[in-house]
N, C-alpha and C positions, 0 to 999 in steps of 0.2 A: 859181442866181441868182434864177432866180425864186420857189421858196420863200421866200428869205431876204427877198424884195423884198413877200411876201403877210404875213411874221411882223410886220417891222416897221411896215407899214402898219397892221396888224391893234393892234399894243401902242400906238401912239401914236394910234388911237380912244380906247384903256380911261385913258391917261396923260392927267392934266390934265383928265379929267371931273367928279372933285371935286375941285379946285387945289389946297384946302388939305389931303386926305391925300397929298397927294404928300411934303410935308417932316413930315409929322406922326411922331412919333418913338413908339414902342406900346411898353409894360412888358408886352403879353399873349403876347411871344415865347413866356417863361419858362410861362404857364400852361399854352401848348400842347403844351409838352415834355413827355412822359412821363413819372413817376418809377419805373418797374416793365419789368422785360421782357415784353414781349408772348408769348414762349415759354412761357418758365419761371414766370414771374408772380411774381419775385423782383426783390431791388434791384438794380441793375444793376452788374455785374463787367465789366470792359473793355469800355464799350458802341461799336457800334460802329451806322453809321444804311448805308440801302440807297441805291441811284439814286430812288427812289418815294419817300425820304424815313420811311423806318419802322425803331424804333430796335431792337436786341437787342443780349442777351453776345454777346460774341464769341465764345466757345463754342456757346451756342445757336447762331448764326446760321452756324455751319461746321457741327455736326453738321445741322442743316436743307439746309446747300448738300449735304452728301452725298449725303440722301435723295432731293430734289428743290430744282431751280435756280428754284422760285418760289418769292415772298415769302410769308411765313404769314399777313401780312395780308391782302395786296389780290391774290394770285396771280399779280401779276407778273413778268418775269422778271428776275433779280439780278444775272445774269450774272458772279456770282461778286464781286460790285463791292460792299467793306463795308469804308469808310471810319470812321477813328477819329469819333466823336461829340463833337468839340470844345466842342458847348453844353453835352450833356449830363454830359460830364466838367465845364465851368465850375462848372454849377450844381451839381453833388457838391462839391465843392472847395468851394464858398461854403456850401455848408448845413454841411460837416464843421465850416468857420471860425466859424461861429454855434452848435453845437453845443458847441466847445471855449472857447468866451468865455461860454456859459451856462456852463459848470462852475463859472468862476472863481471 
């Protein structure tokens, strides 16, 4: 309880310190995204992202849990926890959709 009571005193200092980023809407999600695995250093094949937030195949990032359960990035630990990459598929899917309308 009392962590929980130190966290949200603690996030409602940082909230509302600049008012107006609080509803401000950022297009820079998409630049933050990777477009490359961080393993393989290739386009990304079923990418999937970590608890820390760092993205790989999901290939890479099973043959890596095998090795060892830290992340390649930041070395921490993954604890085997490698969720589908929802953005990262987005923005694949939209680049492929702009790719196939440049054909036309």
């Amino acid at each position: 309880k009392q962590w929980y009571q130190r966290r949200v005193r603690g996030a409602s200092k940082e909230y509302g310190k600049n008012e107006g980023d609080n509803y401000e809407v950022s297009d820079s999600d998409d630049e933050d995204l990777p477009f490359a695995c961080f393993i393989c250093r290739e386009r990304f094949v079923n990418p999937v992202v970590t608890k820390c937030k760092h993205y790989f195949c999901e290939a890479c990032a099973l043959k890596r849990f095998k090795k060892t359960k830290k992340c390649f990035v930041c070395e921490g630990n993954t604890g085997g926890i490698f969720n589908p990459a929802k953005d990262i598929i987005a923005k694949m899917k939209d680049l492929e959709e702009q790719e196939e309308e440049g054909d036309d």
